[in-house]
PAZANU-650712 format. One record per residue: y, z, x of N, C-alpha, C in turn. Coordinates in pm, whole numbers, plus 50000, padded with zeros to 5 digits. Each point is the difference from the previous one (the first is absolute). Example, Ala and Ser with C-alpha at 12.3 -4.5 7.8 and 13.67 -1.06 7.14 Angstrom:
2
494315078051319501195000049911501205000050090
501054992849965501195000650082501095007349923
This chain:
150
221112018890380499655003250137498575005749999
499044997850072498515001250012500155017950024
498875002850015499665014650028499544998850124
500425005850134499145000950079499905014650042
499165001850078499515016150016500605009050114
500935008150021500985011250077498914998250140
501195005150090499964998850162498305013050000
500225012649896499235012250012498995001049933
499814982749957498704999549884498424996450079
500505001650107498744992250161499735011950041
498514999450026499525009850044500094996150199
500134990749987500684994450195501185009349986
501014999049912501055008649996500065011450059
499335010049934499745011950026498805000750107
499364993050046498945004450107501094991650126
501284992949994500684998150105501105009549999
500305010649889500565012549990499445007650146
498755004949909499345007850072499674995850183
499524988750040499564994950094501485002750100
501034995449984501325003650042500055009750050
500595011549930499785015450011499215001950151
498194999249912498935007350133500794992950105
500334983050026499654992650127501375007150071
501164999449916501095004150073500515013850037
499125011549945499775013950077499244999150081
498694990650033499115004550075500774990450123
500764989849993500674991850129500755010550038
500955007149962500665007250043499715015350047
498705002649963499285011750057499564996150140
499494991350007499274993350124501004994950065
500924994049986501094998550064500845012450093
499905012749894500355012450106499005005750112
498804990850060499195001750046500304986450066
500424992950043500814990050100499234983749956
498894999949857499434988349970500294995049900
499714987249980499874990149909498934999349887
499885001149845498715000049932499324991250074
500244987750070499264987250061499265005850121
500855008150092499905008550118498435014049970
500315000849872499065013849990498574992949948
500204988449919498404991749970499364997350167
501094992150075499674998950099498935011750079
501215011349994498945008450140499215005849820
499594999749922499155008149921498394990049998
500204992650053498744987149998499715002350182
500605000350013499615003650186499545017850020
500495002549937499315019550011498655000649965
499234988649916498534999449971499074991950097
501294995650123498614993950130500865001250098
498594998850076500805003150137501034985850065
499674989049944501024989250028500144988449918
500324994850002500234986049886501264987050050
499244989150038500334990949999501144992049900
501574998250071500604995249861499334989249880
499454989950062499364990749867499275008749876
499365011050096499375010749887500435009749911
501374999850100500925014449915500654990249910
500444985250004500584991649889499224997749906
498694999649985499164998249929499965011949852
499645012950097499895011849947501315002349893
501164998450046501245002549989500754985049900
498974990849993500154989649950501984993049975
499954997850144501284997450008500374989850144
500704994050023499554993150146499855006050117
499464991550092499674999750138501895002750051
500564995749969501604998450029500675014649960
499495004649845500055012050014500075010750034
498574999450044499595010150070500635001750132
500014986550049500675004650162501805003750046
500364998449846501355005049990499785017449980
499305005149899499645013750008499105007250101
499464994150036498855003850147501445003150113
500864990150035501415000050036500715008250009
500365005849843500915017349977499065009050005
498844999950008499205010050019499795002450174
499564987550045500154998450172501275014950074
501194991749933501145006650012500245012649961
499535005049935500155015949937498685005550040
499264995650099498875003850072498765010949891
499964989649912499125011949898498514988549977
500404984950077498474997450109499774990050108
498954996450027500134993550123499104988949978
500754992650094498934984450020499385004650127
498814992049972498784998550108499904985349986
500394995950151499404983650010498725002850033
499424984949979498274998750062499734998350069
498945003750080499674994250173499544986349956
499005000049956499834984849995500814986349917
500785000149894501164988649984501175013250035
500724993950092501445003849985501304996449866
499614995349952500404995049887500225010349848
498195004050034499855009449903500555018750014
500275007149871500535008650030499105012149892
500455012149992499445005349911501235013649941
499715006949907500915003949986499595016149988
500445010050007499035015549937501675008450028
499205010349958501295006849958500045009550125
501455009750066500035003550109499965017549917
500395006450112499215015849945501095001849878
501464994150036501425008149921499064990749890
499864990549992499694993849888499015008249909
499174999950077498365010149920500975010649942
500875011950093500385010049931501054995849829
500374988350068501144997849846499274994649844
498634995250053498974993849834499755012949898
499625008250070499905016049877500944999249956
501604998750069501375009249952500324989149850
499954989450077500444987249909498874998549864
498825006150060499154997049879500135011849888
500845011950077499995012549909501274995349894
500864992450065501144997849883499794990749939
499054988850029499414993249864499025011249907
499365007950026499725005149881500895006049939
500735009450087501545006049940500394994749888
500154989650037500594982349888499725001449935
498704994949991498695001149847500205011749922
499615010250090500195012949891501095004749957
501284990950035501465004850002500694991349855
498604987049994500564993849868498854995949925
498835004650036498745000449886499225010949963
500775011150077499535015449974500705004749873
501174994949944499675001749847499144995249891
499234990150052499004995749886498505007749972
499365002949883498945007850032499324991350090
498935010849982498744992150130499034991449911
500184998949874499444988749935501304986149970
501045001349991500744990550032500124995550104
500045008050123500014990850137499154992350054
498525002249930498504999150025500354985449896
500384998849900500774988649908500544988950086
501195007350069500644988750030499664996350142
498835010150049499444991850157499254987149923
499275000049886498664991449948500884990049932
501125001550012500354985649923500864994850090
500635006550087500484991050096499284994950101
498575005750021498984995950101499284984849932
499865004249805499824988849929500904988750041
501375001549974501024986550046499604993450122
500095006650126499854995050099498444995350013
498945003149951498884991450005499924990549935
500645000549836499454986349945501144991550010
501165001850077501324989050040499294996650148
498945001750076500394996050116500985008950093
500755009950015501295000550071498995010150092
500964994150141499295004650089501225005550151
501125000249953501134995550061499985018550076
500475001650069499935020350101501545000149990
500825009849891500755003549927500785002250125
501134995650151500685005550098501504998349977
500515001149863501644997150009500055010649916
């Protein structure tokens, strides 16, 4: 029988260990705050202008046009922002965030750091400084460009 190499011999292994963990405390942190990780990229890209066009927020958010207008949708609905149609195409719309919204980007952004420091505040500050430069390495020389919302 050949040798092949254990489920824990991948370093994907353990960085889908780890990746798990952060994604599924920080869904469920933000979740006790009435959003979606998808929901909080959303209004966290709209808190840096005063409005944004869905084709633009799909862009940014690199995810569809179809997307977006499903989350623009539960966000509509939980009034945290608002559409602005255009005077000139009726067609066109825009999107910005409403005041409840503005107040909820700090809260949501305080428990993503929470996160971070809740599972990379044991590493020194030369290991974390490590593993920002090599995972910033992966994602530049693979190409990946994908906005992390599940």
């Amino acid at each position: 029988m050949p040798s092949i190499s254990g489920l824990t011999d991948h370093d994907g292994y353990w960085l889908r260990v780890v990746s798990n963990a952060v994604s599924h405390d920080f869904a469920r942190k933000v979740a006790g705050e009435g959003v979606t990780v998808a929901e909080w990229a959303v209004l966290r890209v709209l808190y840096d202008v005063d409005q944004m066009v869905p084709s633009s927020l799909a862009r940014e958010l690199r995810v569809t046009k179809g997307a977006v207008s499903k989350l623009a949708d539960r966000l509509l609905e939980k009034k945290l922002i608002k559409r602005t149609e255009s005077r000139e195409d009726l067609r066109m719309h825009s999107l910005s965030l409403s005041k409840a919204g503005r107040q909820k980007v700090p809260v949501l952004a305080k428990l993503a750091d929470d996160n971070d420091a809740e599972y990379f505040g044991v590493l020194t500050t030369e290991e974390r400084d490590a593993l920002s430069r090599i995972l910033t390495a992966l994602v530049e020389r693979r190409g990946l460009s994908d906005v992390p919302m599940d």
